[in-house]
C-alpha positions as CSV (number, residue, x, y, z in Angstrom):
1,X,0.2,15.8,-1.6
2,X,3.7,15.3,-2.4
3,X,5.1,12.2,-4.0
4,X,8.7,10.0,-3.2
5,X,10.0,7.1,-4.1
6,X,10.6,4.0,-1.5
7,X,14.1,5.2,-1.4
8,X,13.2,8.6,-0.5
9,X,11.2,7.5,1.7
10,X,13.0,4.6,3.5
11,X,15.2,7.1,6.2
12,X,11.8,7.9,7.8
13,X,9.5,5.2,6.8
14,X,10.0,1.8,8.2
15,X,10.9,0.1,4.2
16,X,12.5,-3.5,4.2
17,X,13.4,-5.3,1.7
18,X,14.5,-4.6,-2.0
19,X,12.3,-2.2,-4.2
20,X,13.4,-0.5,-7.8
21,X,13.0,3.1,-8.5
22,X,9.7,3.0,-9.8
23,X,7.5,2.5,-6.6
24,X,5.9,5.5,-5.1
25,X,4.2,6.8,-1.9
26,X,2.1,9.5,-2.2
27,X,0.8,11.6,1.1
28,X,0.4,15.1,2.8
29,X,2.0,14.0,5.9
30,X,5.3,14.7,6.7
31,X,7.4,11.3,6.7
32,X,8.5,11.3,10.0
33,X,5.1,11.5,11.1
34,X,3.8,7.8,8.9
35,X,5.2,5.9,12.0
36,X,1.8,3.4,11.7
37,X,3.2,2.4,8.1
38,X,5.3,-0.2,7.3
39,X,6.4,-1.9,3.8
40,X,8.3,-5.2,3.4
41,X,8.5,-8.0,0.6
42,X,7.7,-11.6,1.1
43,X,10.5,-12.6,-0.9
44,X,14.2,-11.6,-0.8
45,X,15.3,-12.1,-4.9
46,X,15.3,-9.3,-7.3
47,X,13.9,-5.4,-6.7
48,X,10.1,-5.1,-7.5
49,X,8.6,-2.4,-9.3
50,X,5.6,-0.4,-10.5
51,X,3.8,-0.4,-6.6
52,X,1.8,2.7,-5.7
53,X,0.6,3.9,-2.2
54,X,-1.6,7.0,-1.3
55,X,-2.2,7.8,2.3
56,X,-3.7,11.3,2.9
57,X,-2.7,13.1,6.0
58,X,-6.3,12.3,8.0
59,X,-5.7,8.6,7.4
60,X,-4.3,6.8,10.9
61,X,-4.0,3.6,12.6
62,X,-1.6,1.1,11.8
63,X,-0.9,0.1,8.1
64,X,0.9,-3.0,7.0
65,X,1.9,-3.6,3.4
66,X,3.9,-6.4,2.0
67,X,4.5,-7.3,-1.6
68,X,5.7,-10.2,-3.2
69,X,5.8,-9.1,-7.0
70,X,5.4,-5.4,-8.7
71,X,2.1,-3.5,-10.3
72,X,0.0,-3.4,-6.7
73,X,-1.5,0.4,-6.1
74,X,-3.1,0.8,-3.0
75,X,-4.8,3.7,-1.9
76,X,-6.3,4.8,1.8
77,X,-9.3,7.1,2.4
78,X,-9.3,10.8,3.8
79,X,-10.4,10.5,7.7
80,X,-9.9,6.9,8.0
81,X,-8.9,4.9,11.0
82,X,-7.5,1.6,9.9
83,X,-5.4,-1.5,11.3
84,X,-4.9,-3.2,8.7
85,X,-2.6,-5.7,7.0
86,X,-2.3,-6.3,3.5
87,X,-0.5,-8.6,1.4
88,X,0.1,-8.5,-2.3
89,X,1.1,-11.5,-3.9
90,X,0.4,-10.6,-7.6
91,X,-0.7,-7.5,-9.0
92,X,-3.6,-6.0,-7.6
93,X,-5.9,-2.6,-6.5
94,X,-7.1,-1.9,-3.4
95,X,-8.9,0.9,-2.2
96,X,-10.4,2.0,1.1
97,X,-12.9,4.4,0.8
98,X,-13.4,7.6,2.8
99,X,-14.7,7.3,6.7
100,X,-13.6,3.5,6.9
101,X,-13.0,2.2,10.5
102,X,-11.1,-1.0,10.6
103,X,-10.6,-2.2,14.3
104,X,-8.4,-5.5,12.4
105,X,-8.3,-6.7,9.3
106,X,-6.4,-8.7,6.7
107,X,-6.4,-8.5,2.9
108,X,-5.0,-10.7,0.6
109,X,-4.4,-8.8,-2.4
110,X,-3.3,-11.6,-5.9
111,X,-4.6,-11.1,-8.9
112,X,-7.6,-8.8,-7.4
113,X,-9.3,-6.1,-7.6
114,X,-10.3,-5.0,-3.8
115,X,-12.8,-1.9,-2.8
116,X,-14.0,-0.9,0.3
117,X,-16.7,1.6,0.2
118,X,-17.4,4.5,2.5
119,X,-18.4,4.7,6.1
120,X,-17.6,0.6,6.1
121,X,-16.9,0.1,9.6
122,X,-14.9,-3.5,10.3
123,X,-14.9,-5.3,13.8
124,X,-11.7,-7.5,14.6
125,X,-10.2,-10.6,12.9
126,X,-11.8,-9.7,9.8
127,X,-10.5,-11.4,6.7
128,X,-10.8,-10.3,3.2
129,X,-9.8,-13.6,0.7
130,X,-9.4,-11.8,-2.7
131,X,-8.1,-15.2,-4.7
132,X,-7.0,-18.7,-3.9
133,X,-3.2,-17.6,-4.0
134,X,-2.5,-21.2,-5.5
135,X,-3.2,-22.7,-8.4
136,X,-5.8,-25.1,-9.2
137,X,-6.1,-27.9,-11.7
138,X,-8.7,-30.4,-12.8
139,X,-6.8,-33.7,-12.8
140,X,-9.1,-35.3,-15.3
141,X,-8.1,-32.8,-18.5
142,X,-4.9,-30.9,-16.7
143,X,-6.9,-27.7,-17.0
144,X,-5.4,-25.0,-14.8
145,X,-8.7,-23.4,-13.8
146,X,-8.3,-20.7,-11.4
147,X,-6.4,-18.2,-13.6
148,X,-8.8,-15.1,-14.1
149,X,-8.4,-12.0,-12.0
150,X,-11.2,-11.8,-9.4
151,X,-12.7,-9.2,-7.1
152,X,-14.1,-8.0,-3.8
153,X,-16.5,-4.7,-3.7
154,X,-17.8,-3.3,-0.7
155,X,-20.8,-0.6,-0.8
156,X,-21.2,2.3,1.0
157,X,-21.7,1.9,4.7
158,X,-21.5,-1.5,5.2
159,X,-20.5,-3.4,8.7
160,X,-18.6,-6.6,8.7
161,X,-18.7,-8.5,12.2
162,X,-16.2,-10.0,14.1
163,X,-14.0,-12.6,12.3
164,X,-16.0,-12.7,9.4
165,X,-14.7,-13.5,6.0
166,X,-15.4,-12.8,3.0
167,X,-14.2,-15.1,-0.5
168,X,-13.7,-14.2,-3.8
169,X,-15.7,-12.6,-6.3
170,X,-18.5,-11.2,-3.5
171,X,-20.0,-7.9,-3.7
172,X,-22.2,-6.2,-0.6
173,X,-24.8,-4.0,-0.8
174,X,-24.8,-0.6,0.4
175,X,-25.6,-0.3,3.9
176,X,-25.6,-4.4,4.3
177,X,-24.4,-6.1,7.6
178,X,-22.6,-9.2,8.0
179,X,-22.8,-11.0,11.6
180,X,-19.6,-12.0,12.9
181,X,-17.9,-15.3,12.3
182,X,-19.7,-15.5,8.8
183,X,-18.2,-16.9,5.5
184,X,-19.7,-15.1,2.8
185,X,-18.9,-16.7,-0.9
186,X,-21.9,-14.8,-2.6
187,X,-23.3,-11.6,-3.1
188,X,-25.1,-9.8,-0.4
189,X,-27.8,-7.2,-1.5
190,X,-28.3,-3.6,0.4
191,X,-29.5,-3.3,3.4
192,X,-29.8,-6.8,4.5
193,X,-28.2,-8.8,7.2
194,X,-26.3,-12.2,6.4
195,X,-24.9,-14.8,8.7
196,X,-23.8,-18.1,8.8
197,X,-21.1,-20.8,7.9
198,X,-21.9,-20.4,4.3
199,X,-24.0,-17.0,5.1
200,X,-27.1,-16.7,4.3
201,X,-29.8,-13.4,4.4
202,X,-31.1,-13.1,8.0
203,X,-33.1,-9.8,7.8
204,X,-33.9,-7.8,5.2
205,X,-34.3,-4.1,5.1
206,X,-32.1,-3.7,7.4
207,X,-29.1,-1.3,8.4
208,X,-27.0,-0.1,11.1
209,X,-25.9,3.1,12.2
210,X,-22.6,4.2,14.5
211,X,-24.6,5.8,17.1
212,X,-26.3,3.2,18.8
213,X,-29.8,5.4,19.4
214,X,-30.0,7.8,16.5
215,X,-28.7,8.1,12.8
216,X,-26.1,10.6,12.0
217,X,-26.6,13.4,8.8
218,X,-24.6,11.2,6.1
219,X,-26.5,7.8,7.3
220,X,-29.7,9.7,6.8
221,X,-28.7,11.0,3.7
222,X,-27.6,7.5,2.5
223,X,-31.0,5.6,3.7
224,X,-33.1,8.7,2.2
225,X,-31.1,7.6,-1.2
226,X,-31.9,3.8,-0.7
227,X,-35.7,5.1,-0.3
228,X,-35.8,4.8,3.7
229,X,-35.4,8.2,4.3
230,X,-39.3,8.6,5.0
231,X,-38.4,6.6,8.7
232,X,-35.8,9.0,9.5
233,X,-35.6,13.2,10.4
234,X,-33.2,15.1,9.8
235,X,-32.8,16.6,13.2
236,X,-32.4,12.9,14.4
C-alpha cells in the first residue's frame, strides 16, 4: 500500500473542502481508479487535521466520508462491498472488517469507537447512531451528562435487516441477526435473533448463512467455533 496526503490525493480523488497536511489515505489502488470515494467537511472554517483512511485495492462500492473536526481514522476491509456514508463529527475509529457487504448504510462517527466485524452483511437504510451528537444536561443540577466516548461493536458474521438501527453503546454477538426496522439500544448475544421497536430476542440459537440452502466453508468454520458445528458437514 502506498500512502498520500489529501493534497496528493485531491487531483484524482473527489476531496472538498479545506484539510492540513497531516491527513492521510492509505491504499493499493491506483487513484484514478477510487472513483466510489469521496471526502468533504461539514464545516467551511479552518483546515482539519490528523484524519486517517485505509481502503485496500479489493474494497468497492461507494464510500462517503465527511469530517467536521480532526483525529477520525477510518479503515475498510480487504474484499468488501460497501455503500456507505459516514460522518465524523468528533474524533472517532471506525473499522469495517474483512468480507462486509453493505447494500446502504449510515454511520455517525462523534466521540466513538465503531467496529464492524467480518462477513457482517447490511440490508438497506441501515443506520448506525454511535453518540447523541448534542449535548445533554440535567436541568435540576446543570450537569452536562453525555460527555464520555461511547461505542458500537459488531461480531463476526452478523446480519442487520432493513432500516434497522442500532444506538449507542450496543455490542452483537457473533453470528446474531437483527430483523429489519428494529431499534436496538442493548446488547444482543450470538447467534440470536432480535426485533422490535425497542428489540427484543426472538430466537435463540440461531444464525443465517449467504446461501440461502447450504452454509459456505468459513460459516461452518465459524458455527463449529460457536459449538454448532456438529449440525453442519463440511462438504455442505
Amino acid at each position: 500500500m502506498k500512502t498520500y496526503t489529501f493534497e496528493e490525493a485531491r487531483s484524482h480523488v473527489k476531496i472538498t473542502g479545506s484539510f492540513g497536511r497531516e491527513n492521510f489515505l492509505t491504499t493499493d489502488y491506483d487513484l484514478p481508479e477510487l472513483k466510489f470515494l469521496t471526502i468533504g467537511r461539514y464545516r467551511a472554517s479552518g483546515p482539519i487535521n490528523g484524519c486517517s483512511v485505509i481502503i485496500p485495492r479489493s474494497a468497492t462500492g461507494k464510500i462517503d466520508l465527511k469530517f467536521a473536526q480532526g483525529g477520525t481514522s477510518i479503515s475498510i476491509g480487504r474484499n468488501t462491498r460497501c455503500k456507505v456514508s459516514i460522518g465524523a463529527w468528533r474524533p472517532a475509529t471506525i473499522k469495517i472488517g474483512d468480507g462486509t457487504t453493505i447494500n446502504e448504510c449510515r454511520i455517525v462517527a462523534d466521540n466513538s469507537d465503531v467496529e464492524i466485524g467480518e462477513d457482517c452483511m447490511f440490508s438497506d437504510g441501515i443506520i448506525l447512531e454511535s453518540n447523541d451528537s448534542h449535548g445533554l444536561f440535567d436541568l435540576s443540577t446543570g450537569a452536562h451528562f453525555n460527555t464520555h466516548r461511547r461505542r458500537i461493536r459488531l461480531g463476526r458474521h452478523v446480519w442487520l435487516g432493513r432500516s434497522s438501527r442500532i444506538m449507542p453503546d450496543v455490542e452483537i454477538g457473533d453470528g446474531a441477526i437483527i430483523a429489519a426496522s428494529a431499534l436496538v439500544t442493548k446488547n444482543v448475544p450470538p447467534v440470536s435473533i432480535f426485533g422490535g421497536i425497542p428489540a427484543k430476542q426472538i430466537k435463540s440459537p440461531v444464525s443465517w448463512t449467504r446461501d440461502p440452502e447450504k452454509a459456505n466453508a468459513s460459516e461452518i468454520a465459524l458455527f463449529d467455533e460457536l459449538g454448532f458445528g456438529h449440525l453442519f458437514t463440511r462438504s455442505a
